[in-house]
N, C-alpha and C positions, 0 to 999 in steps of 0.2 A: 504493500500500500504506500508508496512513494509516493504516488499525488499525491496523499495528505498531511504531504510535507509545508505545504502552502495555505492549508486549511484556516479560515478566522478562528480565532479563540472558542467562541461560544459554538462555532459549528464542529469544533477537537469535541469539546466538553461535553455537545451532543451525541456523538458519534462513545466518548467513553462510556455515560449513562448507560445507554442503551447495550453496550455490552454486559455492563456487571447488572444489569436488570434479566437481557437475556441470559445468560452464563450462570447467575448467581453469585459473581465474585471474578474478579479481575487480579492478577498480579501485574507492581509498576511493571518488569521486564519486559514482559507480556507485551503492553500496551505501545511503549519504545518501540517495541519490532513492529509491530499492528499501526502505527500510526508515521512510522519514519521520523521520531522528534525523542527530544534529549530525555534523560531521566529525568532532569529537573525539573522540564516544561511539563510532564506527566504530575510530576508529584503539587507543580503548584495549579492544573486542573484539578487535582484531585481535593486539595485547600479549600478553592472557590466552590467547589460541588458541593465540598461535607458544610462550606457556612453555610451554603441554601438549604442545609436540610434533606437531600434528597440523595444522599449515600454516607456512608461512614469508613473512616479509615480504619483498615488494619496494619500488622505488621507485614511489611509488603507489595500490602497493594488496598484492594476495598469493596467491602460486598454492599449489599442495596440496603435500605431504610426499611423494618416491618412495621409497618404502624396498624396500631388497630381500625379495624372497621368502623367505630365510632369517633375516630378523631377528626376535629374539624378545625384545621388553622385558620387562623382571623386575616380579616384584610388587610392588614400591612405584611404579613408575614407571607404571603402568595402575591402581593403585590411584586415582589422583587425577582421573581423566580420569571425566568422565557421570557424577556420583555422584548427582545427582537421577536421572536415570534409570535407572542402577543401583535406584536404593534402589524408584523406582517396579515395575523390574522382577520384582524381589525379592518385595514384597509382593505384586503378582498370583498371580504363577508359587504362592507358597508356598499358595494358595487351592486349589490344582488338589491338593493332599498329603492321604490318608485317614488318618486315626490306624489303630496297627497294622497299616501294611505295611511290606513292605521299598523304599527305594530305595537312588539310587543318584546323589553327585554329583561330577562331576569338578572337575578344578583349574580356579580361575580368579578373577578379583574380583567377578563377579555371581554366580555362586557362595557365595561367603565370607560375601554380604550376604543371600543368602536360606539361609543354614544360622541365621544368625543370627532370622529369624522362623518359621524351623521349631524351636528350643527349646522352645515352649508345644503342639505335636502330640503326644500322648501313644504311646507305646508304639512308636514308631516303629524299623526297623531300618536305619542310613544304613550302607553301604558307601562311601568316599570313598578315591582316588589321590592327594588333598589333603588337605596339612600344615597347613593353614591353617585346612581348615573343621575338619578333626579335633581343631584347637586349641579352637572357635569351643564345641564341646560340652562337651568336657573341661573347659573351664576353667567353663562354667556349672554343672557339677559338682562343682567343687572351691569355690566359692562357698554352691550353698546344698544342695553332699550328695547323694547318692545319692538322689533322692525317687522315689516311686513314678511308673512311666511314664515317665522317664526312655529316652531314646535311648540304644539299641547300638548304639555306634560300633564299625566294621570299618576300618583303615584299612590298606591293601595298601601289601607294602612296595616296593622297586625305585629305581632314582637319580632325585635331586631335578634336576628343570629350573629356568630361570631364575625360571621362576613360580610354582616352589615346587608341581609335584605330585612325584609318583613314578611312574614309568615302566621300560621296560625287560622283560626274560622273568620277571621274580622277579612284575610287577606283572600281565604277562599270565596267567599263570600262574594265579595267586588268584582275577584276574575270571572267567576262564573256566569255573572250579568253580562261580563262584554265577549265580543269577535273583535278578533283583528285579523290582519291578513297576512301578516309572516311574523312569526316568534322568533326570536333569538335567544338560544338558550347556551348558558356556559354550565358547566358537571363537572362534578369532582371526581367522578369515573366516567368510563366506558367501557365496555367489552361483549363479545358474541354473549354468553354464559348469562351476566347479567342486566345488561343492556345498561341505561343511564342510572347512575346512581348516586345515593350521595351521604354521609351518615348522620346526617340530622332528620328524623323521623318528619317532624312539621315540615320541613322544606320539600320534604319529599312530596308530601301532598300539595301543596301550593305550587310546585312544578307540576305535579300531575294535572292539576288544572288550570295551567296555561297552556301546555299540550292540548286538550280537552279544547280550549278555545280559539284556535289556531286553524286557518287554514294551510297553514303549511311551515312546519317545521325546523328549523336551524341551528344546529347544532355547533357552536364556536369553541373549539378547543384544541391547545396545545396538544404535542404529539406521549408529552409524558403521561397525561391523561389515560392510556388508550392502555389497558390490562388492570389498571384497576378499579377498585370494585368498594363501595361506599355500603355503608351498613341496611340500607333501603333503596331496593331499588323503584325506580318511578315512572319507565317508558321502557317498552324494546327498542331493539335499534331500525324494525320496520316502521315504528311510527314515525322515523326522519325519515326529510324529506333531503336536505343535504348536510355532509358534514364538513367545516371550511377547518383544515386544520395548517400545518406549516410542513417544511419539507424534513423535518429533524422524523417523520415516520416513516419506517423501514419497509422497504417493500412486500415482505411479509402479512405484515399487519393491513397495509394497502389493497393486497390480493384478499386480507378475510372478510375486510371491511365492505369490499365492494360485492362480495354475495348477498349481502343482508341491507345494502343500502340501496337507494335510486342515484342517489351523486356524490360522491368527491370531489372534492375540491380542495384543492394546496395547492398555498399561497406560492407565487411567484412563477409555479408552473402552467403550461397550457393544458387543457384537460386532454386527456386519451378521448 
């Protein structure tokens, strides 16, 4: 793997993940040969991984993170994690938006990041469970004013989770009165087995009914997403309609995805 002598940082870092994700455990040597770059550069990938959280070092090398089914990290602490991919996510997904309809986006940080390049869609009606992206509008309003075509923000009320949506019957409630006509939903899992998931029980159902209210489905999420599995699950993966994710997912998972899907879509490529 000499080409990947020239690799950006974050696209090495993706490429090691997904090893000791697949493999179960990585040694540095290992990696040096598999990526053509020095021990250091491995060992200080491996630094930047284990702060975000999402592998741990050993003597060696470094196996992956087990987290329980119920753990749910708050919104700054997944704020920081994929933000190239995020942001690539973001701007695809936000291609797929007609000026003058209604949608519809849930909580989450790839979320947050494509509210922010939906600002410039005129006439738009966003319904949002999230505190965050209903900040994301508001506050572009309070900036340069009320302007014409400006977004109608709906934001449903019900108790804040750690990630900063709103959930609970007050939020089921509100979704179930409206239709909108594309969803944008970010998860904290994916996979064949158990399709969208997430481990907050209430969240689950408040997703489940905005799926339910949806004509059509969109799924925005990072490629680390994709094999795990959250403590409730709340949609298959037939009920998407597309999934916009980034190129850090392995062709593998690309080939499972597209049995049980209608579209793929990653970011930056042209579709098959």
């Amino acid at each position: 793997m000499s080409e990947n002598q020239n690799l950006l940082a974050e696209q090495r870092r993706a490429l090691i993940l997904d090893e000791v994700r697949r493999r179960g455990g990585v040694r540095v040597n290992e990696l040096t040969r598999k990526l053509g770059v020095s021990d250091m550069t491995v060992r200080r990938d491996l630094d930047a991984l284990a702060r975000q959280g999402v592998l741990e070092k050993v003597h060696g090398g470094a196996v992956p993170v087990v987290e329980a089914s119920t753990h749910e990290p708050g919104f700054e602490a997944k704020s920081g994690l994929e933000l190239t991919a995020k942001e690539d996510i973001a701007r695809t997904a936000a291609e797929l938006v007609v000026p003058g309809t209604a949608i519809a986006l849930s909580g989450g940080t790839t979320t947050y990041a494509l509210a922010h390049h939906l600002l410039e869609v005129p006439d738009l009606t966003v319904v949002t469970n999230s505190v965050r992206v209903a900040d994301v509008f508001h506050a572009a309003q309070r900036v340069s004013g009320q302007r014409p075509g400006a977004a109608t923000v709906v934001l449903t009320g019900g108790v804040r989770t750690p990630s900063d949506s709103l959930v609970g019957p007050v939020a089921d409630q509100a979704i179930a009165a409206l239709h909108f006509d594309l969803l944008f939903l970010g998860v904290h899992g994916i996979s064949v087995e158990a399709g969208l998931s997430t481990p907050n029980l209430a969240e689950a159902e408040t997703n489940r009914r905005l799926v339910q209210s949806a004509r059509r489905v969109v799924v925005v999420a990072d490629h680390t997403k994709w094999g795990t599995v959250g403590l409730s699950s709340f949609a298959k993966l037939e009920q998407v309609d597309t999934l916009v994710t980034d190129a850090g997912l392995p062709a593998s998972a690309r080939a499972e995805i597209s049995e049980h899907l209608r579209r793929l879509v990653v970011a930056g490529e042209a579709e098959a």
